[in-house]
N, C-alpha and C positions, 0 to 999 in steps of 0.2 A: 722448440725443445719439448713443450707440454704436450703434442699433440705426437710426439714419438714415444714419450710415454706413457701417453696413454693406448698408444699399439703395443705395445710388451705386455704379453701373456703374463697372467696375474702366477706365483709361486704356487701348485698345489698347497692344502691345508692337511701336510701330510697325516699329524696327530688326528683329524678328523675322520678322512680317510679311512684309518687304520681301525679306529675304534666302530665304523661301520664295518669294513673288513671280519671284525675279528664277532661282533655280533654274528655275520651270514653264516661264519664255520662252527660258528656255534647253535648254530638253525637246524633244522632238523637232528639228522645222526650220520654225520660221514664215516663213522665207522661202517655200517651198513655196504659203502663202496670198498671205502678203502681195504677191506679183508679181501675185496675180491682182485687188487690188483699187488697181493706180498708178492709173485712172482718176479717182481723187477725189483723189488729190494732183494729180493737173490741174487739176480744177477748183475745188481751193479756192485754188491759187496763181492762179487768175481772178479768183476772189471774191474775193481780199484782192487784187488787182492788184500782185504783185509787177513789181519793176522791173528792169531794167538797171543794176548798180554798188549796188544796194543790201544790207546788210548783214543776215544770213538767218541763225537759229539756228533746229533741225529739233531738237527735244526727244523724249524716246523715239520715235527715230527708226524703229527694226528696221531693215528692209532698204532705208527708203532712198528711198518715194514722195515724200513731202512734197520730201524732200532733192533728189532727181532734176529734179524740176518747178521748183524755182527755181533749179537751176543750170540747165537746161535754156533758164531766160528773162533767163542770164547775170548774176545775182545772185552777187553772194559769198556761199556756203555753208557754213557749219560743221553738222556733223552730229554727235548724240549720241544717245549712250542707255547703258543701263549695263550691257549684253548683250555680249561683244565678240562674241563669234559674230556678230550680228546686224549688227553694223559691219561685219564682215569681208566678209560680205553686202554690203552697201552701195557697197563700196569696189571691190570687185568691177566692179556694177553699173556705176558714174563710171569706173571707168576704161576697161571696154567703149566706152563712150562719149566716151571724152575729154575728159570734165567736170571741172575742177579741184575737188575741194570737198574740205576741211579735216574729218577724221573721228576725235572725240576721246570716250572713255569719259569720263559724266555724268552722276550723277544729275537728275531733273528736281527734288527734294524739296532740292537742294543741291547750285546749279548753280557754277562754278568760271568765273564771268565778272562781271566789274563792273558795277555800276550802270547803266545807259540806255548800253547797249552797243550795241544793235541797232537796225534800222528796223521789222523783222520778225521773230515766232516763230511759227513752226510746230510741229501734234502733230498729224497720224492714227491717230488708236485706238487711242495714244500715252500720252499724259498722262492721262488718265481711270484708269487702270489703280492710279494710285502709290494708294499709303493713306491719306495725310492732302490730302484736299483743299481746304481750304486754304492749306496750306503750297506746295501743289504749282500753285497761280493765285498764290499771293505772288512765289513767285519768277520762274516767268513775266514777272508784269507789272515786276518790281523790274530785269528786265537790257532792257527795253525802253525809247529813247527816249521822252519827250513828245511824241505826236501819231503815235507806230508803232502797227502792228496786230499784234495778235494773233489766229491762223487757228486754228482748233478742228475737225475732226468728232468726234464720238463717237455710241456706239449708244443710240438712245433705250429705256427699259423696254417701250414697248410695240411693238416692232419685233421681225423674229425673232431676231437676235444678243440682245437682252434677255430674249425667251422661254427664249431656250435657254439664259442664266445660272442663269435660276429654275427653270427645270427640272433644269439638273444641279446646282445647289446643295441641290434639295429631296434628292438621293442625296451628295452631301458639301456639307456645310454649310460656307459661308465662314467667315473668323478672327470671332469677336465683338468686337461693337463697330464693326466695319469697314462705314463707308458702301459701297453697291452702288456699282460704278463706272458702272451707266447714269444714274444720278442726272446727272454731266456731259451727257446728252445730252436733259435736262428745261430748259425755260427760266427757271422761277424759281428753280431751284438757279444757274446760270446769273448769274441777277442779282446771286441774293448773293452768290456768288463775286468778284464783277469789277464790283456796279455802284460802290462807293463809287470808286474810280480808272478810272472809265469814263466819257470823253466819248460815245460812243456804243457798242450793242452791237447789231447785227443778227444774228439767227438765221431760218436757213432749212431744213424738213424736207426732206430729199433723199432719194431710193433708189438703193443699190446693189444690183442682181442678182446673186446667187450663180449661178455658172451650172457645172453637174455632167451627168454621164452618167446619173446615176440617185442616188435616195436613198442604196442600197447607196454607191455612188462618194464623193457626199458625205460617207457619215460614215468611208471608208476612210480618206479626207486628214485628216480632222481627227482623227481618233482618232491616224493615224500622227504627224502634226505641228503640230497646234497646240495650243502648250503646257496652257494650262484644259482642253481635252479629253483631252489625252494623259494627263495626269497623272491628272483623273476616271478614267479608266477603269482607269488601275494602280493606284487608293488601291481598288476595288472587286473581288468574290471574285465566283468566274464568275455565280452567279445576279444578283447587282448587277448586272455589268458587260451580262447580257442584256438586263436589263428596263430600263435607260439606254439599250440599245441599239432598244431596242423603241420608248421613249417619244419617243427624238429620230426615228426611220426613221417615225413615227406624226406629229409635227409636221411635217417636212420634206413629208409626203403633202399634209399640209393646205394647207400653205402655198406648193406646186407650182403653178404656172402654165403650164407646159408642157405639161400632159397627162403622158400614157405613154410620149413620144417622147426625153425627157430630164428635165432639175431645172431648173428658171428659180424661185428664190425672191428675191422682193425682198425686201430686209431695208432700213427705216428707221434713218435718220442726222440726229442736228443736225450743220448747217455752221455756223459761229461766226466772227463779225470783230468782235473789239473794239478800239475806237481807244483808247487811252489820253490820259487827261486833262492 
């Protein structure tokens, strides 16, 4: 008996975890990225057809796309995430605009709203991130009405934002035990996440383009500000941090579609609308 328990995988220290997590997004400035990809908070506030007066929770929000796009189509908006920097972003954003929306620190693992609260929730490249997944489609679907939707993108594993997980994790290794967060952007993880309270689930592969001046440019932003890369490259001592440097400016070549004239990399996304049952 003891020596079968002592082969059972120790319980991730999820609370640990998290609070490393929630440090790296607060590393750098993902805003910096995140403005450049509001385009898919467009078009999934399409895909799930938000409405006029309907009731919008925007789950690890960051700066605020998902959030933007359905106050944008005069939705009541509350926006979270549990970043305030990245609110403060946000808010920012809304108010250039003149968008009323409601911006309140949240975890997504342990949201601080009732029951079938909403019509709508929303996560861009959001909710995928938390550790316990889950706990993290539990409560999702737990503050959403009967018959609201739930809008998802996340980065699939074989797309470049996946490549370039498993590349820099092959140079720091993620917490063990910790599911990959492109797993969210696979469809039969997907299923079993959300089919048992799912009236319906469509998924659709989408591309967003990274669009840069050059490899070089590319990886200046992300090393400078966003957070997984920021932080890769300060856990690593200068030989590390070259040959990361080497291995991602060797991917980004690959996966150019511009030629020599600039960066055009499409990188793969599931879009995700689940109705609830």
């Amino acid at each position: 008996m003891s020596s079968i328990a002592e082969a059972r995988p120790a319980t991730p220290d999820f609370a640990a975890i998290k609070r490393r997590q929630q440090a790296t997004w607060a590393s750098g400035d993902y805003s910096v990225v995140g403005t450049t990809l509001q385009i898919v908070g467009e078009n999934l506030a399409e895909a799930i057809d938000v409405r006029a007066g309907e009731h919008v929770l925007d789950v690890a929000a960051g700066n605020g796309n998902a959030t933007l796009a359905a106050a944008r189509r005069f939705a009541n908006v509350i926006s979270t995430d549990y970043v305030a920097s990245l609110l403060d972003k946000g808010r920012a954003r809304a108010r250039a605009e003149g968008l009323p929306v409601h911006f309140e620190e949240a975890d997504v693992e342990n949201l601080p709203f009732a029951d079938r609260t909403f019509d709508v929730v929303l996560s861009t490249f959001g909710a995928m991130f938390a550790p316990d997944h889950e706990r993290t489609a539990a409560e999702m679907m737990r503050v959403l009405r009967p018959g609201g939707r739930l809008g998802l993108t996340n980065w699939t594993p074989e797309g470049f934002i996946g490549r370039l997980f498993k590349l820099v994790g092959a140079y720091v290794p993620p917490p063990a035990g910790v599911k990959s967060p492109t797993l969210w952007g696979s469809e039969p993880h997907v299923g079993r996440l959300f089919g048992q309270h799912a009236a319906q689930i469509h998924c659709t592969r989408r591309i967003f383009n990274f669009r840069y001046g050059s490899p070089a440019h590319w990886l200046q932003v992300f090393r400078d500000f966003y957070g997984p890369t920021h932080k890769a490259f300060l856990a690593l001592d200068v030989a590390g941090g070259a040959a990361l440097e080497r291995d991602i400016e060797q991917l980004l070549s690959q996966m150019n579609v511009a030629g020599e004239s600039a960066l055009v990399v499409p990188s793969e996304y599931l879009e995700i609308v689940v109705t609830k049952s």
